[in-house]
N, C-alpha and C positions, 0 to 999 in steps of 0.2 A: 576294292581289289582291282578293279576296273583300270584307274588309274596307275598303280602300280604294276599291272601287267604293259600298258602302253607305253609307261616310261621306260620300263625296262625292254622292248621291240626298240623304243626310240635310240637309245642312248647303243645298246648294240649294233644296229646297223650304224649307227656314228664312227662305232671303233673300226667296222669294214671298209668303211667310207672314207676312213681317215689314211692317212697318208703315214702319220705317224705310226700306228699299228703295224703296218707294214716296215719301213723301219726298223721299230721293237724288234719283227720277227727276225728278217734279214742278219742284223747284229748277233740274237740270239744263237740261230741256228748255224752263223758261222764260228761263233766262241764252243758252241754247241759239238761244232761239226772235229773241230780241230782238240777240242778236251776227249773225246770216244774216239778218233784217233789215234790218241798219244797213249789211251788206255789200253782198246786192243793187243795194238803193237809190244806193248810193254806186255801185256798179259801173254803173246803168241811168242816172244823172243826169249824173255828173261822166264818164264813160268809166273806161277804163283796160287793164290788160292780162288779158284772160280766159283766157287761157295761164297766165296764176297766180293765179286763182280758187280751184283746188281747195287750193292751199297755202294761200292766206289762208283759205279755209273750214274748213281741218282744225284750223290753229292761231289758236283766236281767243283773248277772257278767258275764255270758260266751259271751255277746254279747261285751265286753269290749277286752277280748281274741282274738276276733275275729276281731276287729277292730285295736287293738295296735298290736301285733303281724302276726298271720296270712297274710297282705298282703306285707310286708317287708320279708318274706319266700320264697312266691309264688314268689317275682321279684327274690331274689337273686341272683340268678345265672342268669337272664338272659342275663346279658352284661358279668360281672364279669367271670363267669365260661369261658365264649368264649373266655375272652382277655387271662384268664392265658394259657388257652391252645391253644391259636394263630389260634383259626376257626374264629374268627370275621374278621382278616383280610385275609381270603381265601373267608370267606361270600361277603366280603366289595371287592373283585376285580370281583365280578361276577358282570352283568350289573342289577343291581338290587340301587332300590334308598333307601335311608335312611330312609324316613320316612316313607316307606311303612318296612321295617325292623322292626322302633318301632313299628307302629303301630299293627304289626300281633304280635309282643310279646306282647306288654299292654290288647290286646283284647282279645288273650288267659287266658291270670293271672283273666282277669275279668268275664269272664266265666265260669274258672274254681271255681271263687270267689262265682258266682251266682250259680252253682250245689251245693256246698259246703250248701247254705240256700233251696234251695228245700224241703230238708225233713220235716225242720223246718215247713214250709208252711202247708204241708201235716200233720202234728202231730198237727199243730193247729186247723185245720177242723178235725182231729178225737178226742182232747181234747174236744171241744165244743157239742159234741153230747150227748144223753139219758144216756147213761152209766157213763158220767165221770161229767160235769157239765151242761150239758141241757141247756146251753145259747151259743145266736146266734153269728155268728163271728161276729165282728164290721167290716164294710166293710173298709171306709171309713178309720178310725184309722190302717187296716192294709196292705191298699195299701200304705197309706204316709209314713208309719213304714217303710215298706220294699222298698219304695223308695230313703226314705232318707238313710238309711243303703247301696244300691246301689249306692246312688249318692256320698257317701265319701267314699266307697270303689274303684269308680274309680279316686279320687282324689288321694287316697292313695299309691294306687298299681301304677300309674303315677310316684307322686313320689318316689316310688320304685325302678321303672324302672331307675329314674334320679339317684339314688343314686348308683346303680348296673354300670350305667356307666361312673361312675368317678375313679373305682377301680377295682384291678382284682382278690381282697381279699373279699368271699362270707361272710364271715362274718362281716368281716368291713361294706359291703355293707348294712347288716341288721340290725345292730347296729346303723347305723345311720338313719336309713327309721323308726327303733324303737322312737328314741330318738324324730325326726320330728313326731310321727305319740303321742307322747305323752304331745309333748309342741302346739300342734293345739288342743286336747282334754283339755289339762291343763292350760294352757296357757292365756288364758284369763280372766277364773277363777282366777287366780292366781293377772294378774293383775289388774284386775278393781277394788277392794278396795282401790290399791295401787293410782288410776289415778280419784279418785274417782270424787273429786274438781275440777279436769279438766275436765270433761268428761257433768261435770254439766255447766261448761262457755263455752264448745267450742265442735259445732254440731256434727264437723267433727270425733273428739276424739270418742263420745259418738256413731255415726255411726258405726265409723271400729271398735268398741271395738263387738259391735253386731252381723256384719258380720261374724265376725271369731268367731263368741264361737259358736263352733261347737257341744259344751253338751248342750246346750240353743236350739240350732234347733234342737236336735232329741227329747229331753223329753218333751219342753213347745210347739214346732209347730207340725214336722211332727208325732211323739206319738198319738198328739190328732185327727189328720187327717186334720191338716192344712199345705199348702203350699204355701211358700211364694214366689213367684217370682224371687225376688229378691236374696234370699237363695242358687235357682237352680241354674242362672248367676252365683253366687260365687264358686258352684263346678264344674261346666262346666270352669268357667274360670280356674279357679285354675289345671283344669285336663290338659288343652288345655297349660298352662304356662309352665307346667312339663312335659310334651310330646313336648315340643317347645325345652327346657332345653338340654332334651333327646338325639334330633337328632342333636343338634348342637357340643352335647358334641361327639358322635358319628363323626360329621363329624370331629371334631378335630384332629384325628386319620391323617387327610391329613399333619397336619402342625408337626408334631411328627417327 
């Protein structure tokens, strides 16, 4: 444990340290700044229902930003950068075990993932107050909000991780963590018209089609302040599959 508590101090002050992180946020918090804007406004002029405020503030476009992009950043380098520069296998002769390696990188990126949303949190208890719209936070709608948001952030930044270690090219690494991180948001969408007829004779189809549409869980379940069991299992596994992925690809390095 030793080890993975140090990798993971390591690898987070990397992300303070880093130039890029700053950036991430910069971009964030001005896409950020300018979608709670347009909301307020809209909510103060035209009226509307401030019982679902905090859902539309949690899921705007910068929340799409943050989701497709940003955690395919945050991994990049973390295998990739070490292979090109050959620290991976100086890390990898020290008595230290593999899965305790991925594990203190993923738990950083995910960390750093959740500082990244804090402020947001905070700006929504001071939107809601006398001054701005005088309506109460929805509890409920934004614990599941920002659970589900957490919970395929670490599915994502997982497979981030996996993709960072099959290459020692950062940007190939992210290019492809993008590419995955927009066909599980699209992906489904896309195909269920197509599987339509199947999906209606046969359970199974109509099940997995469910499971994975991952724009379906955050706007129809966790948005509203529902969660589904079942939902959580799918990112829990899916995290546990790609951190499994991870360290094998890692160990692979033996047979090289």
């Amino acid at each position: 444990m030793n080890v993975l508590w140090t990798t993971l101090k390591k690898e987070l002050m990397s992300y303070f340290f880093s130039p890029i992180a700053y950036v991430i946020a910069v971009l964030f918090y001005l896409f950020r700044g300018l979608d709670v804007q347009s909301l307020t406004e809209s909510m103060n002029r035209f009226g509307g229902d401030l019982d679902a405020f905090t859902t539309l503030y949690i899921f705007r476009h910068s929340t799409n930003f943050m989701i497709v992009l940003v955690p395919p950043i945050l991994t990049m380098r973390c295998f990739a950068e070490e292979k090109r520069l050959g620290s991976l296998e100086v890390l990898m002769t020290a008595p230290v075990r593999d899965w305790e390696v991925v594990l203190g990188k993923w738990l950083a990126a995910l960390l750093f993932f959740a500082i990244l949303w804090l402020p947001t949190l905070a700006l929504l208890g001071v939107l809601t107050t006398s001054p701005f719209l005088a309506a109460p936070v929805a509890f409920g709608p934004a614990f599941s909000g920002y659970l589900g948001l957490f919970l395929l952030g670490a599915l994502l930044l997982s497979a981030g991780c996996f993709t960072s270690s099959l290459t020692d090219n950062q940007l190939l690494a992210s290019l492809s963590a993008m590419l995955f991180n927009t066909a599980l948001l699209a992906g489904p969408v896309v195909v269920e018209p197509l599987v339509a007829d199947a999906a209606k004779e046969h359970t199974f189809v109509r099940t997995l089609l469910a499971q994975t549409n991952v724009y379906d869980h955050l706007i129809n379940w966790f948005a509203r302040g529902l969660i589904d069991t079942g939902q959580v299992v799918f990112y829990l596994g899916g995290t546990f599959f790609f951190l499994f992925l991870t360290v094998k690809a890692v160990e692979s390095r033996q047979w090289r």
